[in-house]
N, C-alpha and C positions, 0 to 999 in steps of 0.2 A: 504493500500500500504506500502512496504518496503519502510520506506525513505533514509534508507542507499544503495539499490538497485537499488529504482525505477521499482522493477520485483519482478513479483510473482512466476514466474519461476523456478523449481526447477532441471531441467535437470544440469547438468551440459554445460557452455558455454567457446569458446576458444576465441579467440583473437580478435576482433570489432573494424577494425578497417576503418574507415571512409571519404572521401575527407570533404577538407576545401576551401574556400578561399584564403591563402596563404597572407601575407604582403610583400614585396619585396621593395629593395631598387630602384628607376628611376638611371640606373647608368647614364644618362642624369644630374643627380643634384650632384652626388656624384664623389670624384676625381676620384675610383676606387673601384671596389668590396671589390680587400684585404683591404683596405685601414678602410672599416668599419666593419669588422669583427672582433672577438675575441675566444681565448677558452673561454670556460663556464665558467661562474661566479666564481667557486668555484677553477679555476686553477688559475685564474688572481689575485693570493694575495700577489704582490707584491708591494710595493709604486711606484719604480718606473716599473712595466711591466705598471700599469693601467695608468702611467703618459704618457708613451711612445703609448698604443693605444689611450689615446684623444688626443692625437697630431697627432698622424696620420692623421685624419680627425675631422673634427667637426660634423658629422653624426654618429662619428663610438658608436658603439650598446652599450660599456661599459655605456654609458649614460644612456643608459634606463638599464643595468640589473645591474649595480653598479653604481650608482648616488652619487653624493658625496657634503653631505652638513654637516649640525652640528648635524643635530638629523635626529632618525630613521624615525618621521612625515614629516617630511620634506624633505626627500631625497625620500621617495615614490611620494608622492604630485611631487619634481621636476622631478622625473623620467614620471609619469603620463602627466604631464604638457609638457614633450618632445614631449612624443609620439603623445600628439594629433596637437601639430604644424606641425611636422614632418611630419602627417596625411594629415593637412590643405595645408601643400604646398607641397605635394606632391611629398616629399624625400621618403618618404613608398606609396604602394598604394595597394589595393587589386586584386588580379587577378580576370579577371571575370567570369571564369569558379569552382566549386569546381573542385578540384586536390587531388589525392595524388601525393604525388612529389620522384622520385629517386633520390638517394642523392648518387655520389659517389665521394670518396676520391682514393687519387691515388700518390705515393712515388714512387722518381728515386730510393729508395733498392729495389723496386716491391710488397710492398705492394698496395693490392687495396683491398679496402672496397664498396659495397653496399648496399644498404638499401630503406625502406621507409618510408618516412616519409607523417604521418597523425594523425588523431583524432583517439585516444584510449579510449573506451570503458571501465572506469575505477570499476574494481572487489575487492571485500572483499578478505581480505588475505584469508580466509575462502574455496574460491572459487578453489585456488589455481591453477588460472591463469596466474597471472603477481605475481612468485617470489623474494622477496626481497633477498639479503645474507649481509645486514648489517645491522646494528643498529642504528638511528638516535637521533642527539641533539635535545630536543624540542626550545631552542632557534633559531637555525638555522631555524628549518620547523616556526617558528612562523615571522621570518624575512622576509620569501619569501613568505609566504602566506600574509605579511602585504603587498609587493611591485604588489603581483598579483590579491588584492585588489584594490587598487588604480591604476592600469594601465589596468585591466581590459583583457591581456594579458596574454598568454604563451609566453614569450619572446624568448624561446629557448628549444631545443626540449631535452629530456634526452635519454638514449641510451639503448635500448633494444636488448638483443638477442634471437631467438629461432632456435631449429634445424629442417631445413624443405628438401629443395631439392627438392621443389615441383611447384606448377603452379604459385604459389605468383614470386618464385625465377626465372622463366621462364621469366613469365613477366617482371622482375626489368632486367635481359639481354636484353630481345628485345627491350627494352624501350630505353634502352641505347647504341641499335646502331645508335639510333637518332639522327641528331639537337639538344643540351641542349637546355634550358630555356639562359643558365647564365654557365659562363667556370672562372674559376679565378685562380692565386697561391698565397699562403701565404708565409709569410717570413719562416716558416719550412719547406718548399720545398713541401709542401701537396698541390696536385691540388685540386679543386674543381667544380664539375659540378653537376646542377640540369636537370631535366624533366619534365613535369608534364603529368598525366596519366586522361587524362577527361574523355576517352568513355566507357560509361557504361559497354559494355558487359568484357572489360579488369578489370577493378575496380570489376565487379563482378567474377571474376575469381581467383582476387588476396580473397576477401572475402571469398567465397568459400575455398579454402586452409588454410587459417587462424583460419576459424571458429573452427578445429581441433586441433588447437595447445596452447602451454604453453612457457609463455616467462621469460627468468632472466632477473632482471633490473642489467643491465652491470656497469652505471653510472648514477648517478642522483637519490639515494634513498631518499634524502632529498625533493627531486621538487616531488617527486611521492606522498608521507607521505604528501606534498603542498595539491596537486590536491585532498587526500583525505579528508583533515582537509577541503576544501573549498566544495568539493563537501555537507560534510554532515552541512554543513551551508545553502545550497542552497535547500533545501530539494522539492521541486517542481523541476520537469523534466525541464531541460534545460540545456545550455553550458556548467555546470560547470561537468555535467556528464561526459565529457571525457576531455582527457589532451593530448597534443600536445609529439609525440614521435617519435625517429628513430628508425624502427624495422628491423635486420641483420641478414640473415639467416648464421649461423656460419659454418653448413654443406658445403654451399657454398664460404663462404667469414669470416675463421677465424680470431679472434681477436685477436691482442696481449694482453697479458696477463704480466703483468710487475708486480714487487715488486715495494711498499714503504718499503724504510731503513727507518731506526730511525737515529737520532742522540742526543748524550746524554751530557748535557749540564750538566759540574760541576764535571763529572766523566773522568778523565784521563784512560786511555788508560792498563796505567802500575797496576791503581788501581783496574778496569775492569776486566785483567785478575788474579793478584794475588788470589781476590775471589775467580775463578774459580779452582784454586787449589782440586786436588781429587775430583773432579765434574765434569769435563769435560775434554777432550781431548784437549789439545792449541798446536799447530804447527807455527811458523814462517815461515813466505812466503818471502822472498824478492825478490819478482818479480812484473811486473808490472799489473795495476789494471786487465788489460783483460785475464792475465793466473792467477790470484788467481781467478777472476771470474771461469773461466772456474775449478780448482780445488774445488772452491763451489760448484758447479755443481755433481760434481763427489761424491763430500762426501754426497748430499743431496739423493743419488741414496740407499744409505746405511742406512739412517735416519736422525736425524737431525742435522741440520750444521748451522753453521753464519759464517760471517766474518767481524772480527773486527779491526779498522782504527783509526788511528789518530796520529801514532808517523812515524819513517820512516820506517816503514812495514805492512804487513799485518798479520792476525792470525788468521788461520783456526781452528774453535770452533768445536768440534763434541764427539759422543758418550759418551751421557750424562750417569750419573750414572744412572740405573733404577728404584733403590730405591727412588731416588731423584725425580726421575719424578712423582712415583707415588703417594710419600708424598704431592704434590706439584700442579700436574694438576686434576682439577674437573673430577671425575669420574662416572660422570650422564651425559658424553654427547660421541655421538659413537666415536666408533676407530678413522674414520677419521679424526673426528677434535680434538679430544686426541693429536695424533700424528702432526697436522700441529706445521709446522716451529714456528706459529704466536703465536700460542698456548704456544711454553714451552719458548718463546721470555718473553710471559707477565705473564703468572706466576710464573714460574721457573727464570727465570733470573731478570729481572727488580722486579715483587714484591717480591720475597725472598732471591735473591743473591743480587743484587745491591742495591736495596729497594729504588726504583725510580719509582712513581709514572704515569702512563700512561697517564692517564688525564693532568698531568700540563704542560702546556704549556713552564714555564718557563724550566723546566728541559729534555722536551723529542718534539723534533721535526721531523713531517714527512714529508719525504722529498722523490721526484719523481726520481729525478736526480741522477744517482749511484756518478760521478765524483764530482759533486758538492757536497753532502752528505762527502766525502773523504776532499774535500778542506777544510771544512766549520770546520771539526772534526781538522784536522791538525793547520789550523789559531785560533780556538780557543781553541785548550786545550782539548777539548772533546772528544768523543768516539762514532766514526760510528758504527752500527748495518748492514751491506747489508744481503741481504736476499735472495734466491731464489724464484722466482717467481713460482705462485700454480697454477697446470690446472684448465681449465674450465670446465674438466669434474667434478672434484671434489668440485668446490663451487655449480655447478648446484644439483651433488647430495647430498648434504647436504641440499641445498634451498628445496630441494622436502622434506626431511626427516624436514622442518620446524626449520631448528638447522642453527644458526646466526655466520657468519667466524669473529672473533677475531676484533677487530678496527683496517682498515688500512691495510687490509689484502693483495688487489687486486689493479690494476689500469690496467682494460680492456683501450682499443685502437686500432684504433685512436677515439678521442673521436670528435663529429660533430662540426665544428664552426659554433658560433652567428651571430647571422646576416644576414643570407643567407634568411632563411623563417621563422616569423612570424605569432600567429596565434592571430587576434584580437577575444572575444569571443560574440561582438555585432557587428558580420559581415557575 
């Protein structure tokens, strides 16, 4: 037997994915739904956001997926330790049906998201099923493989897209002219509403459609690289073969697609561009953030563009020298990713002009927020990087070509909040 498979199977397989039992909050015990939810572990890294969701409640979810004690042994062990009180008294409890569950989100701008969420059927990159389009820290994947360890847990679901428009995506509509399960809003104005789908002949219908398809991991590459490093630990058939996921037909229900800016700590503004002298094109904008956005916009239609913050203007970066580029950007990997924005960011600018480090934390931080990115570069002296955001057609065709988007390239959205459904993996 493949133990990295569990299949001897050589066809090629699509998407498997499966009902669970579900974990769910008694909102009977809890102040409020929003009240114990979160974004995903990996957006909550502030001191105080994480201070501000266990205050919310003393239920809410950061507990188990960001525990907080003096060492790494022991914040799993306390996270573990939550979960099964939590089990006992029955603030979580399992549904008693398997489910897969629709999951949508829903914004007064009109965005709306849905999805599914269930057991995924976890495939060798090989397979080239479930595409990654980034590159993981083994530190990270060894953090959350220790906490999924000891809670025994998928805490929180990571976010998949594929393009369907088929009987899966029929079903997550009719589904959802239902009754929810659970209806809530978050402090970002995001509603949220579950369903869960038990009858077989629907379940088999959404499988059926699936079974054809290929999915990008949107968000969550780290918890994916988890589920794999644990599965090949587990090498006998059982739970740890699939991993708890939200799957988004995009055809139906696109995602946003948002840039991370940089901001560059230690590099002024003024010193920033003088480099760029006979190397780029610099413009001064003195306008305000939302029309030099939009003039980024315009310039990135032409090639590549940044724009750059931190004193009282902006500076539209573009039309690099092309000699410059080509001394400069690796030339073993295709056009497309030659050409990204992210690409002539990290080695054209930062390791050859600026000669600032990517990796160092101390010197280069990623930031979600474009206004905040802007405030943070101005109060400290530093130098914003904003970026224009990369379609999703273009990370997906790169993930298929097996070729990795730059660190920090992407930040698909909205991404699922914690807390809603749990997947215990001894239930």
């Amino acid at each position: 037997m493949n133990s990295a498979g569990h299949s001897e199977a050589t066809a090629p397989r699509g998407l498997e994915l499966t009902p669970f039992r579900g974990l769910r909050y008694d909102p009977d015990r809890v102040g409020s739904l929003a009240a114990v939810t979160s974004p995903p572990y990996d957006v909550v890294v502030r001191p105080d956001g994480l201070h501000h969701l266990q205050d919310a409640d003393p239920y809410n979810i950061v507990r188990l997926i960001l525990p907080q004690a003096t060492t790494p042994d022991v914040r799993n062990e306390q996270a573990a330790g939550t979960l099964r009180r939590w089990l006992a008294e029955g603030v979580l409890a399992a549904d008693a049906e398997p489910s897969l569950y629709v999951y949508e989100q829903r914004h007064a701008d009109g965005m709306l998201q849905r999805g599914l969420i269930g057991n995924l059927r976890l495939s060798d990159p090989s397979e080239g099923t479930v595409l990654p389009h980034e590159d993981v820290m083994p530190h990270v994947v060894a953090d959350r493989a220790a906490l999924m360890r000891a809670t025994h847990a998928n805490l929180e679901p990571l976010l998949l897209t594929y393009r369907g428009g088929g009987a899966a995506t029929e079903t997550v509509d009719r589904t959802a002219a239902s009754p929810p399960l659970l209806s809530t809003t978050t402090d970002d104005g995001y509603s949220h509403r579950l369903w869960a789908i038990t009858d077989p002949t629907e379940t088999a219908r959404v499988q059926a459609d699936l079974a054809h398809r290929q999915a990008l991991i949107a968000d969550g590459h780290h918890r994916w690289a988890t589920y794999l490093r644990l599965r090949a630990e587990h090498p006998s058939p059982g739970p740890w073969d699939q991993g708890l996921v939200l799957l988004v037909d995009t055809a139906r229900y696109p995602l946003r697609v948002r840039a991370i800016h940089r901001l560059l700590h230690g590099l002024p503004v003024a010193d920033a561009l003088s480099a760029l002298e006979g190397r780029f094109r610099v413009r001064r904008l003195d306008v305000p953030l939302p029309e030099a956005l939009d003039a980024l916009a315009d310039a990135t239609a032409a090639g590549n563009a940044f724009l750059l913050a931190g004193d009282d203007a902006f500076h539209l970066v573009d039309r690099p020298d092309r000699a410059l580029l080509d001394s400069t950007v690796p030339a073993d990997r295709p056009e497309a990713w030659r050409t990204l924005d992210a690409t002539v960011l990290h080695a054209t600018l930062l390791a050859h002009i600026w000669h600032v480090p990517e990796d160092d934390p101390a010197r280069v931080a990623y930031i979600h927020d474009t206004a905040a990115t802007v405030r943070k570069a101005r109060r400290d002296g530093g130098t914003a990087v904003l970026l224009h955001p990369v379609r999703e057609e273009v990370v997906r065709d790169l993930a298929r070509q097996g070729v990795m988007m730059p660190r920090k390239s992407t930040s698909f959205g909205p991404k699922p909040a914690s807390g809603l459904v749990l997947r215990a993996l001894d239930i």
